[in-house]
Biotite code that builds the C-alpha atoms (Angstrom):
import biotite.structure as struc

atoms = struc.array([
    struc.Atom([-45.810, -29.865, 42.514], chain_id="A", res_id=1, res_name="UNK", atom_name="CA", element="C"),
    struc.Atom([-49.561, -30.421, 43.099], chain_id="A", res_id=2, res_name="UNK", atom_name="CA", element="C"),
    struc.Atom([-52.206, -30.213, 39.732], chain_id="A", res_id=3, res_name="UNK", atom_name="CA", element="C"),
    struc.Atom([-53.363, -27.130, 41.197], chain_id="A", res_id=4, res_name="UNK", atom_name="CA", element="C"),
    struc.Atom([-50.366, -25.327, 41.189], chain_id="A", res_id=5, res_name="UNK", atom_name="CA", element="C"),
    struc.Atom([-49.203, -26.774, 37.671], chain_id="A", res_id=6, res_name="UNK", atom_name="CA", element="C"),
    struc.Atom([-52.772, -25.405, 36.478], chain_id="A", res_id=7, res_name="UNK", atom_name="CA", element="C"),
    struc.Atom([-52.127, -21.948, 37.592], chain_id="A", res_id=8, res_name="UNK", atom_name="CA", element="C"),
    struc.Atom([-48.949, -22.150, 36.156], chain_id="A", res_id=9, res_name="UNK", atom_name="CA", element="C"),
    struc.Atom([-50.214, -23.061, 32.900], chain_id="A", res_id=10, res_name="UNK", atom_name="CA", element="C"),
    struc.Atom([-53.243, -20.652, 32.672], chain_id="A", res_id=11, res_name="UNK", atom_name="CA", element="C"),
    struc.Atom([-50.866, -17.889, 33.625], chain_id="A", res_id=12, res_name="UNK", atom_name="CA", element="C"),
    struc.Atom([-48.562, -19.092, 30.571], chain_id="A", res_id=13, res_name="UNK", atom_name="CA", element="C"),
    struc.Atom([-52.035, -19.113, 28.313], chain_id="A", res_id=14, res_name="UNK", atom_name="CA", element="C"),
    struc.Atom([-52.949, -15.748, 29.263], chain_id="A", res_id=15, res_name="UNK", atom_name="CA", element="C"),
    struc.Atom([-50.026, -14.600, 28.653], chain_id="A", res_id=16, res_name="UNK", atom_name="CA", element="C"),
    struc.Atom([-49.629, -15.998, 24.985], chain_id="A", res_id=17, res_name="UNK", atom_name="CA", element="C"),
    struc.Atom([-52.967, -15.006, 24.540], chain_id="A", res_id=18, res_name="UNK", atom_name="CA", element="C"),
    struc.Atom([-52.145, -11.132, 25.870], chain_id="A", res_id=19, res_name="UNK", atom_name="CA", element="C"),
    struc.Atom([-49.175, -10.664, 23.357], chain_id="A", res_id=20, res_name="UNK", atom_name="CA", element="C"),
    struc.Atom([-49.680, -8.593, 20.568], chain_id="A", res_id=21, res_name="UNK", atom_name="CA", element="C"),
    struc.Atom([-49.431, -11.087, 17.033], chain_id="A", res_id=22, res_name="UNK", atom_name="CA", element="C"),
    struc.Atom([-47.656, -8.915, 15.475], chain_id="A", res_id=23, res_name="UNK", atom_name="CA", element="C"),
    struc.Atom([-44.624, -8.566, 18.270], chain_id="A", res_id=24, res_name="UNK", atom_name="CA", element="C"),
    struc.Atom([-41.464, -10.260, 17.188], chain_id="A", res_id=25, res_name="UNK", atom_name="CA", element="C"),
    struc.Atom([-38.787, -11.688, 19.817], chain_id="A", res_id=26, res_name="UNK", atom_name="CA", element="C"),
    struc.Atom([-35.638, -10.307, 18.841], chain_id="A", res_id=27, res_name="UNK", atom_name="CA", element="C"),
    struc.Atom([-32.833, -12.815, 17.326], chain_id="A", res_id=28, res_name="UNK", atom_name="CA", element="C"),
    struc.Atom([-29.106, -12.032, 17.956], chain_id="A", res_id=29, res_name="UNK", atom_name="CA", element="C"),
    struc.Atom([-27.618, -12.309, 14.470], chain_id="A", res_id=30, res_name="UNK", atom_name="CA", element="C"),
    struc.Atom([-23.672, -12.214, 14.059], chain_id="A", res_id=31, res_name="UNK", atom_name="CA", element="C"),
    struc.Atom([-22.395, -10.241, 11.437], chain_id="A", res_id=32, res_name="UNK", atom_name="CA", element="C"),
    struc.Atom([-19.114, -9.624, 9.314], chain_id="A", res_id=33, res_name="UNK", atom_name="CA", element="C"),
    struc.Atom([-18.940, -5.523, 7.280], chain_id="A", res_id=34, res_name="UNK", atom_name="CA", element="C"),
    struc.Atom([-15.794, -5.254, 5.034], chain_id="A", res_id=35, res_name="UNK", atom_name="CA", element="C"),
    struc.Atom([-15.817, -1.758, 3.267], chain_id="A", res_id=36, res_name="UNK", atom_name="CA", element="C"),
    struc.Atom([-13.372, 0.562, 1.780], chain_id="A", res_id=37, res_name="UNK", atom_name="CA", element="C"),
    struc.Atom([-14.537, 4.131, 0.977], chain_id="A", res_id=38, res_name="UNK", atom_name="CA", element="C"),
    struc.Atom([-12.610, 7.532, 0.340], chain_id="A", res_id=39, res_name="UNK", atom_name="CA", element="C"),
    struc.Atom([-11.723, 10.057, 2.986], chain_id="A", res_id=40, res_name="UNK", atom_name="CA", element="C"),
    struc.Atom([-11.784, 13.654, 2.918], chain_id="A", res_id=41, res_name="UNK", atom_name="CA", element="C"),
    struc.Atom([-10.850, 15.930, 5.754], chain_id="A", res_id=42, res_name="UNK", atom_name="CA", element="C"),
    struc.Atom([-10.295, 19.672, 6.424], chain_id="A", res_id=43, res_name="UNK", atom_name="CA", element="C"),
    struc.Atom([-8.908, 20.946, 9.308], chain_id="A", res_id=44, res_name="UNK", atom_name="CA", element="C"),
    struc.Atom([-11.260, 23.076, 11.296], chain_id="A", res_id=45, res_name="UNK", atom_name="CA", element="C"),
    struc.Atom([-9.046, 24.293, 14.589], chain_id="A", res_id=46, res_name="UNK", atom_name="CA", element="C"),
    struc.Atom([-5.953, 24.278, 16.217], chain_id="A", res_id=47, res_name="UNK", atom_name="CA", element="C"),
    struc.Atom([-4.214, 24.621, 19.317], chain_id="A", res_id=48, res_name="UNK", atom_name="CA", element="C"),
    struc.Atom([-0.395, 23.587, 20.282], chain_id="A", res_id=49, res_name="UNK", atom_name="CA", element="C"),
    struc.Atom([-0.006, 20.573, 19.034], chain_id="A", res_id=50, res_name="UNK", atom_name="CA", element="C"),
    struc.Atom([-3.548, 20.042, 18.654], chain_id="A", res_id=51, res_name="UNK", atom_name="CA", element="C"),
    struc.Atom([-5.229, 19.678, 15.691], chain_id="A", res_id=52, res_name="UNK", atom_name="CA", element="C"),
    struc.Atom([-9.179, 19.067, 15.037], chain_id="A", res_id=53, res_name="UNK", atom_name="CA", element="C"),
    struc.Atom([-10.522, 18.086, 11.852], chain_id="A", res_id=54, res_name="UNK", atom_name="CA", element="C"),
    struc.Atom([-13.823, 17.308, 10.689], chain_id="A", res_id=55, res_name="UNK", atom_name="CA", element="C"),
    struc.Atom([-14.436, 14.553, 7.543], chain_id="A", res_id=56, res_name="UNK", atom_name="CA", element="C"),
    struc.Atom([-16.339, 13.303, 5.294], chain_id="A", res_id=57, res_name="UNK", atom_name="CA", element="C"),
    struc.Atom([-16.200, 9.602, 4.131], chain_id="A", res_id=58, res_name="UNK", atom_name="CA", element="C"),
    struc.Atom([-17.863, 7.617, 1.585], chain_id="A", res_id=59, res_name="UNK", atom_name="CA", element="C"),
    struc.Atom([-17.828, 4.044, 0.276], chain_id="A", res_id=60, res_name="UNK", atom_name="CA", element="C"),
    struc.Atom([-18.934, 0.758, 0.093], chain_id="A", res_id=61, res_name="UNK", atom_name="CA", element="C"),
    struc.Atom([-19.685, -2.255, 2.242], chain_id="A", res_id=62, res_name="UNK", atom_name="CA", element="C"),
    struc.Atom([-20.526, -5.908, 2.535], chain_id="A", res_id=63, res_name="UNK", atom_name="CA", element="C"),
    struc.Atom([-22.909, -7.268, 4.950], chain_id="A", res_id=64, res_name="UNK", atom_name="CA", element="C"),
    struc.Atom([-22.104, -11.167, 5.762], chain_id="A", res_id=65, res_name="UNK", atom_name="CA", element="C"),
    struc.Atom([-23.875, -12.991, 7.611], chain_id="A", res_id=66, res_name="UNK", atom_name="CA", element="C"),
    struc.Atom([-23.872, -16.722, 8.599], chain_id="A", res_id=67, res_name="UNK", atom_name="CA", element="C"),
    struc.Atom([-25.823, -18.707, 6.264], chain_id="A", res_id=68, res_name="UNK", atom_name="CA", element="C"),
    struc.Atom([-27.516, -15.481, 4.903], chain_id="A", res_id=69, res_name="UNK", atom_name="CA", element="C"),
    struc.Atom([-26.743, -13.642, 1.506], chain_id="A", res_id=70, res_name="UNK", atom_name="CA", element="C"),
    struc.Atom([-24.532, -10.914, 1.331], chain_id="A", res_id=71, res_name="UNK", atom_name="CA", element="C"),
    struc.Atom([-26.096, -7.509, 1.129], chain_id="A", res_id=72, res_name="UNK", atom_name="CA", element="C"),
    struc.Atom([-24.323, -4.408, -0.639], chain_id="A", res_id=73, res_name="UNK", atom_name="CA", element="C"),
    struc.Atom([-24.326, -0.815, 1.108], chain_id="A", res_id=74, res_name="UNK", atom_name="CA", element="C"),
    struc.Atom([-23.044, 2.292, 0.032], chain_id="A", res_id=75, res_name="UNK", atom_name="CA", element="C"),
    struc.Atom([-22.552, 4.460, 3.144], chain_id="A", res_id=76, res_name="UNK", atom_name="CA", element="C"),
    struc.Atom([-21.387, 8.152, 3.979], chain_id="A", res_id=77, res_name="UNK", atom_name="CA", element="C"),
    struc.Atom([-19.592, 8.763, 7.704], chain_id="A", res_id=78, res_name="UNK", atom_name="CA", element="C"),
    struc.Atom([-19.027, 12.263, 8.544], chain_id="A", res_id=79, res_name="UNK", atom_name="CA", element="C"),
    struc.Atom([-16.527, 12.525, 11.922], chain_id="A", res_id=80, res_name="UNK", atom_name="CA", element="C"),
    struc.Atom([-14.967, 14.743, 14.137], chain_id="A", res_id=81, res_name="UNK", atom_name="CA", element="C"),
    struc.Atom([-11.165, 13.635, 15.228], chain_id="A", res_id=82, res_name="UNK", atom_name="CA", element="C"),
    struc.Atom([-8.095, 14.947, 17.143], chain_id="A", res_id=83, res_name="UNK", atom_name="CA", element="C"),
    struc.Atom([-4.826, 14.454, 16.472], chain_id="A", res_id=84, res_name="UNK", atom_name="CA", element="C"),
    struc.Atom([-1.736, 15.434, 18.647], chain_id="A", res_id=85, res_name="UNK", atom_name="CA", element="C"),
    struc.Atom([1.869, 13.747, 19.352], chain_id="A", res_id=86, res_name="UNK", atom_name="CA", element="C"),
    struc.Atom([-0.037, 11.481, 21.773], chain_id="A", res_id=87, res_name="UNK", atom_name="CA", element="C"),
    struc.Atom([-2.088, 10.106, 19.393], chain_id="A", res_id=88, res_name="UNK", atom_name="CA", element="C"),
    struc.Atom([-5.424, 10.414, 17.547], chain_id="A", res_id=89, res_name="UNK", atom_name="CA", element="C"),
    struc.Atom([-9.141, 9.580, 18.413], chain_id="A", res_id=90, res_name="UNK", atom_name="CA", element="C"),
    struc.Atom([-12.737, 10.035, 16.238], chain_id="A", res_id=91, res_name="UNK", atom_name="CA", element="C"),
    struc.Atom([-16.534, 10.137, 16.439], chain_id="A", res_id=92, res_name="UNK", atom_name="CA", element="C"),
    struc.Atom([-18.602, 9.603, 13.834], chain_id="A", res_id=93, res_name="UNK", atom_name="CA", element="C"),
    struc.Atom([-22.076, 9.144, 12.605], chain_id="A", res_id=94, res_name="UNK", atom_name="CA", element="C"),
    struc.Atom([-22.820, 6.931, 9.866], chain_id="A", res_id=95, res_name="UNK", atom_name="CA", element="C"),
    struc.Atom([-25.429, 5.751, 7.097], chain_id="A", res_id=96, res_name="UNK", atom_name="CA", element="C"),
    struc.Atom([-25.445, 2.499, 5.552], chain_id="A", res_id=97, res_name="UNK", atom_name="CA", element="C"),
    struc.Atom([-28.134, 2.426, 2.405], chain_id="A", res_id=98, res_name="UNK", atom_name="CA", element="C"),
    struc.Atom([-28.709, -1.237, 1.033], chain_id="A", res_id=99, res_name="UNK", atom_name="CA", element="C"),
    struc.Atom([-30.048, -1.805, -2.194], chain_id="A", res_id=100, res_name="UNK", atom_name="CA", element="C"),
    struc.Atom([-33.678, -1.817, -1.373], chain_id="A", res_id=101, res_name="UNK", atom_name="CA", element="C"),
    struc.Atom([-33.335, 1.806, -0.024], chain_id="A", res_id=102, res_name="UNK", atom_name="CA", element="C"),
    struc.Atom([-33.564, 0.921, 3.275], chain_id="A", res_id=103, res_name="UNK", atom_name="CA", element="C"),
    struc.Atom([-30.948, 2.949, 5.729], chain_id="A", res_id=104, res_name="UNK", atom_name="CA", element="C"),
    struc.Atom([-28.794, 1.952, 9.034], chain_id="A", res_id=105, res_name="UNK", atom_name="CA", element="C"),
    struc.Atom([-27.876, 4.574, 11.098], chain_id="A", res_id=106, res_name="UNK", atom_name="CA", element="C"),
    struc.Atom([-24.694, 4.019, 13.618], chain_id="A", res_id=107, res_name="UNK", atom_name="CA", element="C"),
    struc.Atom([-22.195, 5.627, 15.229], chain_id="A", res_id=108, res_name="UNK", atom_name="CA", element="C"),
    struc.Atom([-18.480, 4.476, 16.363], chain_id="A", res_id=109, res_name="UNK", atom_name="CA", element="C"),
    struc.Atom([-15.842, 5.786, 18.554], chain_id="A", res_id=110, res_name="UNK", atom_name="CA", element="C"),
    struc.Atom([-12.042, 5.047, 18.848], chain_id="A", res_id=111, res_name="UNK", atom_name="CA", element="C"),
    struc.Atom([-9.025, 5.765, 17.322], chain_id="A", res_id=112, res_name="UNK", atom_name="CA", element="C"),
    struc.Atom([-6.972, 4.727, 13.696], chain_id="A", res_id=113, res_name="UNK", atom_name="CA", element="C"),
    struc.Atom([-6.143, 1.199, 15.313], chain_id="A", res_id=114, res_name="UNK", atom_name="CA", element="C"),
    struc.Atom([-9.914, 0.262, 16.614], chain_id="A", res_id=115, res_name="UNK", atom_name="CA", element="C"),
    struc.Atom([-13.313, 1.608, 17.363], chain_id="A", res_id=116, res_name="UNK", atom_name="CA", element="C"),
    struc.Atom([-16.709, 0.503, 19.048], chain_id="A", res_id=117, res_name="UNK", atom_name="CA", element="C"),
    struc.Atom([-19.262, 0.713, 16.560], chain_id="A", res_id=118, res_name="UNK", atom_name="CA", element="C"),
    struc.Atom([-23.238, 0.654, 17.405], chain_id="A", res_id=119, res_name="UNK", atom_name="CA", element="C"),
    struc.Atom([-26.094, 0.402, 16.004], chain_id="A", res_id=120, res_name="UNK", atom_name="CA", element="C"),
    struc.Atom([-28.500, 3.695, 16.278], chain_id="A", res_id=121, res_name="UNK", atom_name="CA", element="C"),
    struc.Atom([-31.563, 2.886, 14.076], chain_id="A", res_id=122, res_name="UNK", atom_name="CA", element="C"),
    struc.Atom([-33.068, 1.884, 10.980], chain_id="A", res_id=123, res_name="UNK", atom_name="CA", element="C"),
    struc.Atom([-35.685, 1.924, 8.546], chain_id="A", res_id=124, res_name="UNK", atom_name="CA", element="C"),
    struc.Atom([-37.610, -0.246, 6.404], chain_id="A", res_id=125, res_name="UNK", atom_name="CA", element="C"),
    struc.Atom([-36.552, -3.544, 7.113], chain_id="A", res_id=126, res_name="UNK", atom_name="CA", element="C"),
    struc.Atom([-33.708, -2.703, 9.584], chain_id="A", res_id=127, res_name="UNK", atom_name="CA", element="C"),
    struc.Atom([-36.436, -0.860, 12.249], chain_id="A", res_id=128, res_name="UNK", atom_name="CA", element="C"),
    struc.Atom([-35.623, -1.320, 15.533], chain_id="A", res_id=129, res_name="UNK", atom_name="CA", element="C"),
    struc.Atom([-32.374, -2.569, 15.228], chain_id="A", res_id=130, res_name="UNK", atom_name="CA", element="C"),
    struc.Atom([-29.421, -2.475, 17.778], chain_id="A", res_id=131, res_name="UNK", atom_name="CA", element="C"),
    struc.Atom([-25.844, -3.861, 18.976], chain_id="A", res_id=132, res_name="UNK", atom_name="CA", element="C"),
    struc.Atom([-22.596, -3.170, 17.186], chain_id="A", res_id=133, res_name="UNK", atom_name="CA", element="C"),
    struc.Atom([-18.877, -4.698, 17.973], chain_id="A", res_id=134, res_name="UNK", atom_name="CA", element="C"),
    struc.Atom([-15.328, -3.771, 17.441], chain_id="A", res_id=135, res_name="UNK", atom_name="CA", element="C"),
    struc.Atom([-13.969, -2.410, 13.883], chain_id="A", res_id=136, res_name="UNK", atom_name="CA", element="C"),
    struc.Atom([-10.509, -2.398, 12.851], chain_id="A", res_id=137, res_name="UNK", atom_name="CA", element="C"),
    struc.Atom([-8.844, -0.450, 9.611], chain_id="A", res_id=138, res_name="UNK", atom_name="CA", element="C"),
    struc.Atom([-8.062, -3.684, 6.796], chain_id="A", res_id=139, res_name="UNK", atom_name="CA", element="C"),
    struc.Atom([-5.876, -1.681, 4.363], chain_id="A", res_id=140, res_name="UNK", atom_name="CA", element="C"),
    struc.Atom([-4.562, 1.772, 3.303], chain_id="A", res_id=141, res_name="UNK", atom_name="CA", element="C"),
    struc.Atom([-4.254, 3.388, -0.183], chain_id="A", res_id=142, res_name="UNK", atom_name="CA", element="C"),
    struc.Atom([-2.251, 5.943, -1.071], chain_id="A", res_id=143, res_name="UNK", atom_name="CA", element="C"),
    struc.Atom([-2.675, 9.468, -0.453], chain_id="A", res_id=144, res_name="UNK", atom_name="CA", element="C"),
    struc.Atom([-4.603, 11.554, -3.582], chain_id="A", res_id=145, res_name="UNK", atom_name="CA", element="C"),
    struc.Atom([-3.828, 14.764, -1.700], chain_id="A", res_id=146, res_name="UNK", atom_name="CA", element="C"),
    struc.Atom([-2.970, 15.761, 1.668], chain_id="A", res_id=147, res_name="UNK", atom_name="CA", element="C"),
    struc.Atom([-6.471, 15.758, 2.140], chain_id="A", res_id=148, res_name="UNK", atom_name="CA", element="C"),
    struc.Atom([-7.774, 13.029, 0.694], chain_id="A", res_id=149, res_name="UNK", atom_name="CA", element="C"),
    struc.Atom([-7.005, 9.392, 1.230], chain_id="A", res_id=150, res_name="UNK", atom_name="CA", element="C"),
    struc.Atom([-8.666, 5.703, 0.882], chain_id="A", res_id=151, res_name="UNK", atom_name="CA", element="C"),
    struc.Atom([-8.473, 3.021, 3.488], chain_id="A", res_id=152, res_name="UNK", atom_name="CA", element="C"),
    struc.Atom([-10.869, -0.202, 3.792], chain_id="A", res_id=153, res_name="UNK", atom_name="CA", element="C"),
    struc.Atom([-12.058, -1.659, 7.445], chain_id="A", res_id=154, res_name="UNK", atom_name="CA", element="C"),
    struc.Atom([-13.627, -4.964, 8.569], chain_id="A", res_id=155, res_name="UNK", atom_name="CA", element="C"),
    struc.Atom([-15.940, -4.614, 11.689], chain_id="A", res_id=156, res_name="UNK", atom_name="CA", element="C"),
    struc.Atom([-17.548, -8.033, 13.196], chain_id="A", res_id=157, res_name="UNK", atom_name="CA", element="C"),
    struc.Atom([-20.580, -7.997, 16.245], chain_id="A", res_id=158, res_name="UNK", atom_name="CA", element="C"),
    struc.Atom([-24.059, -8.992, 16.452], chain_id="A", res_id=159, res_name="UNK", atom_name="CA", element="C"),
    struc.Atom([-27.195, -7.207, 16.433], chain_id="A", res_id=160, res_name="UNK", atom_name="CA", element="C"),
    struc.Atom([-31.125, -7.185, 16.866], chain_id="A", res_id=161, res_name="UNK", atom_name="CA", element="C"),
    struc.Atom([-34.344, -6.450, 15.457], chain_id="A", res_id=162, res_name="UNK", atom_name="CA", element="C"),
    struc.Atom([-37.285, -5.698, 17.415], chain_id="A", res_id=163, res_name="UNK", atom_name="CA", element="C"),
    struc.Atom([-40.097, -5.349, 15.699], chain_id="A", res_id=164, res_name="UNK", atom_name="CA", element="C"),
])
């Protein structure tokens, strides 16, 4: 490569250090571990054959691990749609994680009572501009306290970003 070229190249680099904002942050994948357990509540809201569609209401809380990183505590509130029928039964939900600063993560999963996708939707305070997510899985049931309302714990593993 001739010194000219190499020059260019290295100017261009300059300017473009020099253009980005100090304040911009590159975004870090971190890898993450949640275990939670929270209580469920769910009313039925139609149905139709063998179709049933509820609506519910869950709340709990949850430990954030991550490698070589302190724990952090949530407590958290889901509220979901689902749909049960002899083939099965699948869920959305919306979700928001509160840590102990008062800082929120907002998220979202889909799936069904064996697995779900989980993803990250937003954040504040120190969790702006987050995304990513990863698989969840249910990690033990409790009995039922009604026919409505039950407890169950989960474990969900990913990674995510912040962009600041």
């Amino acid at each position: 490569m001739s010194n000219k070229r190499l020059m260019l190249y290295t100017v261009s680099a300059g300017a473009f250090l020099a253009l980005t904002p100090q304040d911009s942050a590159w975004a870090q994948e971190t890898a993450y571990e949640v275990r939670g357990c929270g209580v469920n509540e769910a009313s039925v809201i139609d149905k139709a054959g063998d179709m049933t569609i509820a609506t519910s209401v869950t709340r709990g809380n949850a430990d954030l691990v991550r490698p070589g990183m302190p724990a952090i505590k949530f407590t958290y509130e889901c509220r979901a749609v689902s749909n049960f029928s002899k083939d099965g039964a699948e869920f959305s939900n919306r979700c928001t994680f509160v840590d102990p600063d008062g800082d929120r993560l907002v998220g979202a999963s889909n799936g069904t009572p064996k697995g779900w996708q989980w993803r990250y939707l937003g954040g504040t305070g120190k969790w702006t501009g987050i995304t990513g997510g990863g698989p969840g899985v249910p990690d033990g049931a409790y009995a039922r306290m009604s026919p409505s309302v039950t407890g169950s714990c989960y474990k969900a593993t990913g990674t995510y970003t912040i962009k600041k």
